[in-house]
N, C-alpha and C positions, 0 to 999 in steps of 0.2 A: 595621725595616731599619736597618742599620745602613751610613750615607754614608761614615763613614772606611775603610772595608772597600774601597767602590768606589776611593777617590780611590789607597789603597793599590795597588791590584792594576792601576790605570792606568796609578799612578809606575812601578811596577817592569814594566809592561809596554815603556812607552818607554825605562828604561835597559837591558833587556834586547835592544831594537830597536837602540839603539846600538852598545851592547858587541858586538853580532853584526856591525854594520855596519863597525867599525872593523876586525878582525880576519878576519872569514867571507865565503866566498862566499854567491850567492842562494841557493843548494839548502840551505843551512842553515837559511834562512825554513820550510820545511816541516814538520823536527823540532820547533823550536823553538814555532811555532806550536799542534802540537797538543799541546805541552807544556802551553803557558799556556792554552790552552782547559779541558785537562782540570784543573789546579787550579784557574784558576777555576771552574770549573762544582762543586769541590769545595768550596772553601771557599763559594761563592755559597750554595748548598745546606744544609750547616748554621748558617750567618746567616739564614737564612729568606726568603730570595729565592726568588721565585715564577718559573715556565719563561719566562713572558713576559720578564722585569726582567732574569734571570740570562741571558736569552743575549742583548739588546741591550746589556747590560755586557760580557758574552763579544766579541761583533763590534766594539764598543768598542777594548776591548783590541786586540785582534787590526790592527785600523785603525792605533791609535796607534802599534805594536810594525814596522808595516812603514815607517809615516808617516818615526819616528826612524831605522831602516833607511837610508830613502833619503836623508833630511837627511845621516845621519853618510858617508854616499858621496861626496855630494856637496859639502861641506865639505871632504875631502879632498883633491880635485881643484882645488879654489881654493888649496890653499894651496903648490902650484907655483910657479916662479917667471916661468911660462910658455916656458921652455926644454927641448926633447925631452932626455929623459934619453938616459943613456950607452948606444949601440946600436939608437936608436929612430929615427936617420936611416937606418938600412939597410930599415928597415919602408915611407918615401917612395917610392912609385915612378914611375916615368915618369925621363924626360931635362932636368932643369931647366940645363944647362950652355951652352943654346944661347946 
């Protein structure tokens, strides 16, 4: 077995979780995901990774890729100045003028 294989297909599991998170909606998660299932299960497979190993690396992956997802969303949203952006007081409803 080869470990720099896993730690590889981790990295690039979480910058791909990113990179989607920064730019994509949720619904992209789904492509994406069984993107990275299917090379890994590929590359897993001619390293010689056994069904057991090669899909708790797979859910692995999979984990981390949504983990960086949601960090990268949420990172964003901090770095607001905490001020409604422009047209976003029309979105407040109710009568606050009393």
């Amino acid at each position: 077995m080869d470990i720099a294989v896993i730690f590889i297909l981790l990295a690039a599991s979480a910058m791909i979780g990113s990179a989607a998170g920064l730019r994509l909606k949720i619904f992209a998660l789904a492509p994406i995901a069984l993107l990275i299932a299917l090379v890994a299960a590929v590359v897993l497979s001619t390293r010689g990774f056994g069904p057991g190993s090669g899909i708790a690396i797979i859910v692995a992956c999979l984990v981390l890729n949504q983990a960086a997802y949601i960090l990268s969303k949420g990172r964003l949203d901090d770095l607001g100045d905490g001020n409604p952006g422009p047209g976003r007081q029309d979105d407040i409803h109710g009568d606050y003028d009393k």
